[in-house]
N, C-alpha and C positions, 0 to 999 in steps of 0.2 A: 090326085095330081100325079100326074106319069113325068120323070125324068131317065134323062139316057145319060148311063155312065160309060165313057169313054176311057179305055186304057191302052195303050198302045195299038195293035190287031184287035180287039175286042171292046165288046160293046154289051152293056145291058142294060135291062128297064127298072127302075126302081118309079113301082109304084108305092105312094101312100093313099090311105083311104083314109075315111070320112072320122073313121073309130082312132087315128093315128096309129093302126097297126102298116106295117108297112112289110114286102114283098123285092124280092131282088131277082128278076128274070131275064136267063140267059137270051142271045137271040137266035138262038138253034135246038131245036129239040136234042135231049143226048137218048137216044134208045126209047125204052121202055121207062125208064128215068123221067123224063118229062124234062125242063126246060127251069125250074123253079131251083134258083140254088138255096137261099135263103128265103126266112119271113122271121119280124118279131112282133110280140103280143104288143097289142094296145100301149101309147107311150111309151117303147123301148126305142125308138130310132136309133137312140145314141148309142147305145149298146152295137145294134146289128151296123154303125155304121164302125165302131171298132172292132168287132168280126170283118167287116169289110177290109178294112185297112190291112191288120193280121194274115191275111189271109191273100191278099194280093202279092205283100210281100214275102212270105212264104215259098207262094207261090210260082211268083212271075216278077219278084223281085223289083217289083214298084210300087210306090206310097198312092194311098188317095188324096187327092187335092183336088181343090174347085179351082176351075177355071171362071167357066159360064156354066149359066144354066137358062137352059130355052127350055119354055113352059111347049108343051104338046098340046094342040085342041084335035078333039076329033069330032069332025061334023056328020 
């Protein structure tokens, strides 16, 4: 399942996989760096999404919250 997090000017992909390990991807490559900010093992969602949270506001001084969430298909 691919979801796009939306914060202000930015935007990234949180994928979760099958195993419920789950992936947080920027939408611009940074360098040599790659584009992967986060991932957490199998069953930790909860965790990486309060790393999320933490870290946005930190950062860019806004909280995570759900708005929507529109499902991605890719054909």
């Amino acid at each position: 399942m691919h979801n796009v997090i939306m914060t202000g000017s930015r935007a990234m992909l949180l994928a979760v996989n099958c195993d419920s390990s789950a992936m947080i991807i920027d939408s611009h490559s940074h360098g040599n760096d790659g584009a992967i900010i986060a991932c957490s093992q199998p069953g930790c969602i909860p965790l990486l999404a309060q790393w999320l949270d933490a870290m946005m506001d930190d950062n860019w001084q806004q909280c995570l919250t759900v708005a929507t969430i529109t499902k991605i298909v890719y054909f």
